[in-house]
C-alpha positions as CSV (number, residue, x, y, z in Angstrom):
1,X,-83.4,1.8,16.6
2,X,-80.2,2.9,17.9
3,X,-78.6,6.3,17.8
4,X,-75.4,7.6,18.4
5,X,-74.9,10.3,16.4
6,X,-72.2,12.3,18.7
7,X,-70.2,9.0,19.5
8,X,-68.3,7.9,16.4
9,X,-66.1,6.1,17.7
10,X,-64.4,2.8,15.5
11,X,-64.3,-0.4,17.5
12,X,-61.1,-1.0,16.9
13,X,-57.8,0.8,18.3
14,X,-56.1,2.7,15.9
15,X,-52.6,1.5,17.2
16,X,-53.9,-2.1,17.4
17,X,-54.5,-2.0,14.1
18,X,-52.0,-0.5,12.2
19,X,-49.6,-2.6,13.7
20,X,-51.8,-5.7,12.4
21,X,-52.1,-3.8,9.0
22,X,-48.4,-2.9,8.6
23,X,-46.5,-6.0,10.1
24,X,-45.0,-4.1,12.9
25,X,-44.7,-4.2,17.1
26,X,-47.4,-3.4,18.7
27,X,-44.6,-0.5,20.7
28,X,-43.4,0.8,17.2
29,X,-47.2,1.4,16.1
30,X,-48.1,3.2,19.2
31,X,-44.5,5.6,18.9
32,X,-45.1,6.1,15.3
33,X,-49.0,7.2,15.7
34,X,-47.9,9.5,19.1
35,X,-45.0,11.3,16.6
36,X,-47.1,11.9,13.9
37,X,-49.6,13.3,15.5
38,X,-47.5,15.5,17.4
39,X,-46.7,16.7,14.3
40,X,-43.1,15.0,13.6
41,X,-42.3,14.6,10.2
42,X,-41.0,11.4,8.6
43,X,-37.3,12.7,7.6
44,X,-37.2,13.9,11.5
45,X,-38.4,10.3,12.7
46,X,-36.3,8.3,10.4
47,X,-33.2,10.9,11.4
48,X,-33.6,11.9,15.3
49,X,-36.2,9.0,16.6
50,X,-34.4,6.2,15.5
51,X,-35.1,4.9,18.9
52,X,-39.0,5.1,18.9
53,X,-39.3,3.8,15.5
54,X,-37.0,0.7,15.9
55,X,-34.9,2.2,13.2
56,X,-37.1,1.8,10.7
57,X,-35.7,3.6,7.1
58,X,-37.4,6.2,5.7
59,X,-39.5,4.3,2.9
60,X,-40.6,1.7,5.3
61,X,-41.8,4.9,7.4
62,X,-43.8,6.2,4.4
63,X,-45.9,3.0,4.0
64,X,-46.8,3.1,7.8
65,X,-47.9,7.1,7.9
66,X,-49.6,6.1,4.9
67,X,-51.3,3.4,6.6
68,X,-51.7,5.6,9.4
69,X,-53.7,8.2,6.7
70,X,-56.1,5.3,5.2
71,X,-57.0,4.4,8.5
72,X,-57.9,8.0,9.9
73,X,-60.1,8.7,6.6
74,X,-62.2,4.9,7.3
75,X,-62.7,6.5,10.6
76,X,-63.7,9.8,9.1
77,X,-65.9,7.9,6.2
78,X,-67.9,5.9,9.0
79,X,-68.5,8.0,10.8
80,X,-70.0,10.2,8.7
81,X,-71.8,7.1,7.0
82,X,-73.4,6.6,10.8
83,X,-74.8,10.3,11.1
84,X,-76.5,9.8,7.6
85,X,-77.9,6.5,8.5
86,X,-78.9,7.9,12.1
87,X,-80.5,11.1,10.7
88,X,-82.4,9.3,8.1
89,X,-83.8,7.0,11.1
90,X,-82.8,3.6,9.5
91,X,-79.8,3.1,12.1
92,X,-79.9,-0.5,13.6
93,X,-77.7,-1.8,16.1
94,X,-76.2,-5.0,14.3
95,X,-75.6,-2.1,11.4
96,X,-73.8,0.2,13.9
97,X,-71.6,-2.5,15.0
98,X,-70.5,-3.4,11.6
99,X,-69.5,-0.1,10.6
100,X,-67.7,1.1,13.6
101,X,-66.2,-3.2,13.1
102,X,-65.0,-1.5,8.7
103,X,-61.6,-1.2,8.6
104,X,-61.4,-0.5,4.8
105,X,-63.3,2.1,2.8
106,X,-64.4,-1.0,0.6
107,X,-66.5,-2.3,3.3
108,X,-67.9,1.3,4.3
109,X,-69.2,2.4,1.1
110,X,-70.8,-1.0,0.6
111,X,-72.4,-1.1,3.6
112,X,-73.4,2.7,3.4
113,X,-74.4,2.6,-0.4
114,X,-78.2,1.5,0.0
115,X,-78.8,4.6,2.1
116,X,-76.9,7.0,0.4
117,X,-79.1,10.2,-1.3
118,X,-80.7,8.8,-4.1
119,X,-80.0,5.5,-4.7
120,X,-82.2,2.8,-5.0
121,X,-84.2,1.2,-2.3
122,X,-83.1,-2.0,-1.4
123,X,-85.0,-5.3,-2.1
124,X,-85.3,-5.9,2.2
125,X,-86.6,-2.4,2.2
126,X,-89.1,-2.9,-0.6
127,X,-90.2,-6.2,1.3
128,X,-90.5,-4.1,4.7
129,X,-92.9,-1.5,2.5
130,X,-94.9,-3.9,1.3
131,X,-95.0,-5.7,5.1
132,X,-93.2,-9.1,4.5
133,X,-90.6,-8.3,7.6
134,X,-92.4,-10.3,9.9
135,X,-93.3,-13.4,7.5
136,X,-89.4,-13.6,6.4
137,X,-88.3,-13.2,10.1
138,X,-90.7,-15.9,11.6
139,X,-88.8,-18.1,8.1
140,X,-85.1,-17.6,9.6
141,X,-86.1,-17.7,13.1
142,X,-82.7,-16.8,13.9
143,X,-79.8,-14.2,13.1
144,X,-76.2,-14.6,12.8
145,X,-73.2,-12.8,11.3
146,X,-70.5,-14.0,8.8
147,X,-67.0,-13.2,8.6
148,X,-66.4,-13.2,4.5
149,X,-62.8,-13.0,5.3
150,X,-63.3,-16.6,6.9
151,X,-63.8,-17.5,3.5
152,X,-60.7,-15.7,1.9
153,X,-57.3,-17.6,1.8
154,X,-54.6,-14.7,2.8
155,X,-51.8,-13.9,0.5
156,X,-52.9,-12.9,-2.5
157,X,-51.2,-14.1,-5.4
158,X,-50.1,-12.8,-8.7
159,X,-47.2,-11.2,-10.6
160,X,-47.3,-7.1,-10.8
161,X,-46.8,-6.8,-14.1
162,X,-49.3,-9.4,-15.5
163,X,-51.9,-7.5,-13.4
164,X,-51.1,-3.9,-14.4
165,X,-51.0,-5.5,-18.0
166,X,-54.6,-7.0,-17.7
167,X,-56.1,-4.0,-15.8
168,X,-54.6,-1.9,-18.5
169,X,-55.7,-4.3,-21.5
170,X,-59.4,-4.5,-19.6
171,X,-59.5,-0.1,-19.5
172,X,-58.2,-0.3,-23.5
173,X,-60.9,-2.5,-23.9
174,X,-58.5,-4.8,-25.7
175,X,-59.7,-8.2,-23.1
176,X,-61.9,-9.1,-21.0
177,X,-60.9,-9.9,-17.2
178,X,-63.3,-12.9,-15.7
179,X,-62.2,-14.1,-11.9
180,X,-63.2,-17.3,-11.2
181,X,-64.0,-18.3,-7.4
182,X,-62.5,-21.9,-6.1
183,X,-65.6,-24.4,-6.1
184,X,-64.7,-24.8,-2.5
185,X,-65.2,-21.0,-1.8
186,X,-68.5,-20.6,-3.0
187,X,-69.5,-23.9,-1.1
188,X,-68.3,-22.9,2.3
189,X,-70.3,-20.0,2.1
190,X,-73.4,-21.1,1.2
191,X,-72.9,-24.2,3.5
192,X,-72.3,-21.6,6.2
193,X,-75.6,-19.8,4.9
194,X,-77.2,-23.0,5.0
195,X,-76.1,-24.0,8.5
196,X,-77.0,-20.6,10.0
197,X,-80.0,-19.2,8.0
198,X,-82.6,-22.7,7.6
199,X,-84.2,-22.9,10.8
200,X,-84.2,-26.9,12.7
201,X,-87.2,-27.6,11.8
202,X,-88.8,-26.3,8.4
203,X,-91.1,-27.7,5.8
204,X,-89.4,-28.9,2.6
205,X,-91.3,-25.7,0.5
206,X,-89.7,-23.3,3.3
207,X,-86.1,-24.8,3.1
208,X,-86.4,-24.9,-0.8
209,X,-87.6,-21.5,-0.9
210,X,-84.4,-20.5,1.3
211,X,-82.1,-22.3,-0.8
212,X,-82.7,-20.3,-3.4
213,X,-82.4,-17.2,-1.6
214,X,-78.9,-18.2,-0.8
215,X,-78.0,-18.7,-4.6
216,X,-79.7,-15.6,-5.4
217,X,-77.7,-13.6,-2.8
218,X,-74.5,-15.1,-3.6
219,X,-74.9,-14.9,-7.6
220,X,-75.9,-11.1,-7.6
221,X,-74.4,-9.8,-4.4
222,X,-71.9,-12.0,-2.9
223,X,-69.6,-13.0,-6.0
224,X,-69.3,-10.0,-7.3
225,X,-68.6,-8.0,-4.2
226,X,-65.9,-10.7,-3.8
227,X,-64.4,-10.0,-6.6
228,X,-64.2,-6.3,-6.7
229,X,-62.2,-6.6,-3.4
230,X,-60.0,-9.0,-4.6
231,X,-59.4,-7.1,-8.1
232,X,-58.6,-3.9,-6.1
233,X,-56.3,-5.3,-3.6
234,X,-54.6,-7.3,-6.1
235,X,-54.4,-3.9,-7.8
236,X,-53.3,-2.1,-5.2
237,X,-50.2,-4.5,-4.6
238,X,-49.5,-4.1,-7.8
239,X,-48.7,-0.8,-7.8
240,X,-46.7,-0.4,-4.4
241,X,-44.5,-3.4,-6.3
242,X,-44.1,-1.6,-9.5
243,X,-43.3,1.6,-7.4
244,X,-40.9,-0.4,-5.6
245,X,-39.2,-1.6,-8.7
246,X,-38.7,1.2,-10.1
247,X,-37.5,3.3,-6.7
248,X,-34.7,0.6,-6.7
249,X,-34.0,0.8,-10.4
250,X,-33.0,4.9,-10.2
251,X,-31.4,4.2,-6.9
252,X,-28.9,2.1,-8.6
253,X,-28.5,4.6,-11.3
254,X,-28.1,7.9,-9.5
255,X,-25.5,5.7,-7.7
256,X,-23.3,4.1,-10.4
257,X,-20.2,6.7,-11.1
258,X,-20.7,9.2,-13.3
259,X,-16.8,9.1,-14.7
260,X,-15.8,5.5,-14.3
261,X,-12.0,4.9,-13.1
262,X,-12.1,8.4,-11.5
263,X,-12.4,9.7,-7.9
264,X,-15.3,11.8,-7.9
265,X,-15.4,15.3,-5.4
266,X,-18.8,16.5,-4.8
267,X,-19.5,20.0,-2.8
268,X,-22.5,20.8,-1.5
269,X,-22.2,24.8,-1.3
270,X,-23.3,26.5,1.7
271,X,-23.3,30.2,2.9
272,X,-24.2,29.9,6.3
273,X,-23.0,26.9,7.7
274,X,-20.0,26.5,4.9
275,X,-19.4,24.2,2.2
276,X,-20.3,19.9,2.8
277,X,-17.9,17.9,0.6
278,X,-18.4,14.4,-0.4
279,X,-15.8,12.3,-2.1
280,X,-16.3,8.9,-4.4
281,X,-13.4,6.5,-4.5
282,X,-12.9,5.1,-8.2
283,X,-14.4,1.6,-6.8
């Protein structure tokens, strides 16, 4: 068992990765993080920093604070996911690593939900209980990790509105959403499975019986998890576009002229510092 209860630490770099997240130079990241944590706020970066955020515009700053935010609360969740684990004495070192590896809050609450307060015990647990461990570990005979975002094409596609409408329809319960994974999706991961799970040299009963652990685990685990993560970021990207649509929509109106044909005069009134004046040519 491993413990670490006081170190918490994520195993990535939080500059590292928000400039991966967000699209940006590794240099911008680093300024941005270093600003906000001296407690700059964005107007003041977008206004008097120009030079440490690469003149980046204030809604552009927005998405990478908020980036910044979702990042800081993983770090938070996990590491509060590792004390629970720790204290309940069911930490592992391959488990550690792939929580402090979570850089979403997806992949932290499913790997923390089977040890949450409460909640069912697994079916590996049960097993252990009932003392199969060492019969299904002499099976696999080795151990190896998957990347499932291998297995992911990147770039999610599909039109904002079409999924607002169907996430909308689906909460009406007015239709029923079904995602459907590519044939060749579901057969690189079980190949993978397969390749890295069925040891060399196994009898025909063994490599059977493993085979349909693999379509077991992908049918009630596997798909579905899939699919919840591709739902919500699908979801998610749907919103910030719908947001963006209709930030540029009012822009355009709370900048067309009020009196077409007309020069416009516009005073902002001040008692301190004295009056700002702003004028609007007809054009």
């Amino acid at each position: 068992m491993a413990k670490r209860e006081k170190n918490t630490d994520m195993l990535w770099d939080m500059k590292v990765m928000l400039s991966e997240c967000e699209g940006i130079e590794l240099w911008v990241a680093s300024n941005i993080v270093d600003l906000i944590e001296d407690g700059c706020t964005i107007p003041f970066i977008a206004r008097y920093r120009k030079e440490r955020s690469n003149n980046m515009e204030a809604d552009k700053l927005r998405t990478v604070v908020s980036g910044y935010e979702k990042l800081k609360v993983v770090q938070q969740k996990a590491g509060n996911a590792i004390k629970s684990i720790a204290k309940a004495g069911k930490m592992t070192d391959a488990l550690d690593t792939t929580i402090r590896s979570a850089c979403t809050l997806d992949e932290i609450e499913h790997l923390y939900a089977p040890f949450k307060t409460g909640s069912k015990s697994t079916l590996a647990e049960r097993a252990r209980k009932l003392g199969l461990e060492p019969a299904a570990v002499s099976i696999l005979g080795k151990c190896c990790n998957i990347n499932m975002q291998s297995l992911v094409q990147p770039g999610l596609k599909g039109e904002s509105a079409d999924v607002l409408a169907l996430n909308r329809g689906e909460s009406q319960k007015v239709l029923t959403v079904k995602v459907v994974l590519p044939d060749q999706i579901i057969f690189r991961f079980k190949d993978w499975c397969k390749k890295n799970w069925t040891p060399d040299h196994c009898t025909p009963y063994i490599r059977n019986f493993l085979k349909i652990c693999i379509e077991d685990s992908f049918n009630r685990l596997i798909q579905p998890l899939m699919i919840r993560q591709m739902r919500s970021e699908l979801g998610k990207m749907a919103e910030l576009a719908s947001i963006d649509v209709f930030a540029q929509n009012l822009k355009k109106l709370l900048l067309s002229p009020p009196v077409r044909g007309k020069s416009i005069l516009g005073v902002d009134p001040g008692f301190k510092h004295g009056c700002k004046l702003a004028l609007i040519s007809p054009a």
